[in-house]
C-alpha positions as a Markdown table, in Angstrom:
| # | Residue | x | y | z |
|---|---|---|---|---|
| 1 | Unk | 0.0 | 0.0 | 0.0 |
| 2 | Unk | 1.6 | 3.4 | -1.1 |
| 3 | Unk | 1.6 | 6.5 | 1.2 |
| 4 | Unk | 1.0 | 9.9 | -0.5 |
| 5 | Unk | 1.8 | 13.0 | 1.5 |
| 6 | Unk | 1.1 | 16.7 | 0.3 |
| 7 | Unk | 3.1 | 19.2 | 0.6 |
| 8 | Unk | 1.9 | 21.7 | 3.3 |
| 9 | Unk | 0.3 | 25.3 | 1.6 |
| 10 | Unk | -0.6 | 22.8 | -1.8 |
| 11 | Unk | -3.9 | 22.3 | -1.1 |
| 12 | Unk | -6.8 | 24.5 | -2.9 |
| 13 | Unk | -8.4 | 24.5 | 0.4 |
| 14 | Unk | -5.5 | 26.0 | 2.7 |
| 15 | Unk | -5.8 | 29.4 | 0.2 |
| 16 | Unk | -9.2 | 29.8 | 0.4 |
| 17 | Unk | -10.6 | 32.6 | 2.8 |
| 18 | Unk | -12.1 | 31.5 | 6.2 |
| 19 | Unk | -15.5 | 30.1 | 5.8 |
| 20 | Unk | -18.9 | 32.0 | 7.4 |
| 21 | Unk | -18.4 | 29.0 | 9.9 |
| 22 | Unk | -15.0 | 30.2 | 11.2 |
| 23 | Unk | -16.1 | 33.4 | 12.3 |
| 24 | Unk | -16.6 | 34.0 | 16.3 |
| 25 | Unk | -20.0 | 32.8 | 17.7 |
| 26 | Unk | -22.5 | 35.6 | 17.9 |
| 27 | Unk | -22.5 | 37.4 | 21.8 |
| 28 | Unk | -25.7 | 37.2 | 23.4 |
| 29 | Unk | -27.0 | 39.4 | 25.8 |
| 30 | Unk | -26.7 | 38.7 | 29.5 |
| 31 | Unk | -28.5 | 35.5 | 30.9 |
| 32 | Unk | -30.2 | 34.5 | 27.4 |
| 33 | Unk | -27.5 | 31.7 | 27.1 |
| 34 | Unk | -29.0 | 30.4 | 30.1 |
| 35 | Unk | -32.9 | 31.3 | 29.4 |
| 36 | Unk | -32.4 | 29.2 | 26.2 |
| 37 | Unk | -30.2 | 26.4 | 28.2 |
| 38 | Unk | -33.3 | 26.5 | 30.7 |
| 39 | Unk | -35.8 | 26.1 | 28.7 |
| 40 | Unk | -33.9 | 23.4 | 26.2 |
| 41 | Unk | -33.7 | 20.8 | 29.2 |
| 42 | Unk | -37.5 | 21.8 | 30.5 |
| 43 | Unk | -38.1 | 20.8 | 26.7 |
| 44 | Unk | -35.6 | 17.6 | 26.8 |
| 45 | Unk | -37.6 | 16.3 | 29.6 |
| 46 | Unk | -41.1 | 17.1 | 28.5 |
| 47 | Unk | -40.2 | 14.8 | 25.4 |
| 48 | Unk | -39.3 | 11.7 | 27.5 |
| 49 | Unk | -35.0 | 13.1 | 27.5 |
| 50 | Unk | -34.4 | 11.5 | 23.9 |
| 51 | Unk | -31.0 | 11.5 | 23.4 |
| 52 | Unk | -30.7 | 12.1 | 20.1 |
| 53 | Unk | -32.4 | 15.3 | 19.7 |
| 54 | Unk | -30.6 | 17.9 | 22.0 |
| 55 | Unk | -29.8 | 19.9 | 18.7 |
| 56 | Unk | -33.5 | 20.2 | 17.6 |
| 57 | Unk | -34.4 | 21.0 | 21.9 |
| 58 | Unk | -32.1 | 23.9 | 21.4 |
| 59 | Unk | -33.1 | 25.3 | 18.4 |
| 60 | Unk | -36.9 | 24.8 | 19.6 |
| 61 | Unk | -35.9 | 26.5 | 23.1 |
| 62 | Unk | -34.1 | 29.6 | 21.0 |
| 63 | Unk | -37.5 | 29.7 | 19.3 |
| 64 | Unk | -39.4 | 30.1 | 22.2 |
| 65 | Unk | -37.1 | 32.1 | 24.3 |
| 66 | Unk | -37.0 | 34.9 | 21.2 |
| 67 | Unk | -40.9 | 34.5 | 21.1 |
| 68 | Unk | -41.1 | 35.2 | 24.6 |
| 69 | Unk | -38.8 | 38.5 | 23.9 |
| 70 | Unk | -40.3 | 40.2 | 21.2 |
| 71 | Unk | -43.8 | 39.3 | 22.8 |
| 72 | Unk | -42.4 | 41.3 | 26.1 |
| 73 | Unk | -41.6 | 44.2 | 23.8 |
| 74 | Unk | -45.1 | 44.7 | 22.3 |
């Protein structure tokens, strides 16, 4: 079985720019990290704490946290 090494800086992909991806997380404001953690696990256990959904519990417990903002604001 042969072994083929690149050279480092050969590659297409170590020219590119940075991806979107690479940039630094968006900050939110003070105690919404933990609003939405909150409310992810209240929604983790609600669904009888399936493992193999923590991605869509946070994304629904962002929904519902920003919901619960801009409903405050009205």
């Amino acid at each position: 079985m042969a072994v083929v090494s690149k050279k480092a800086g050969s590659s297409k992909a170590a020219k590119r720019a940075p991806s979107k991806a690479a940039k630094a997380p968006i900050k939110l404001p003070d105690g919404m990290w933990d609003r939405i953690a909150t409310k992810a696990y209240e929604l983790w256990d609600a669904r009888g704490r399936r493992d193999a959904f923590a991605l869509q519990d946070w994304l629904d417990a962002e929904t519902i946290v920003m919901d619960e903002i801009h409903e405050s604001r009205e």
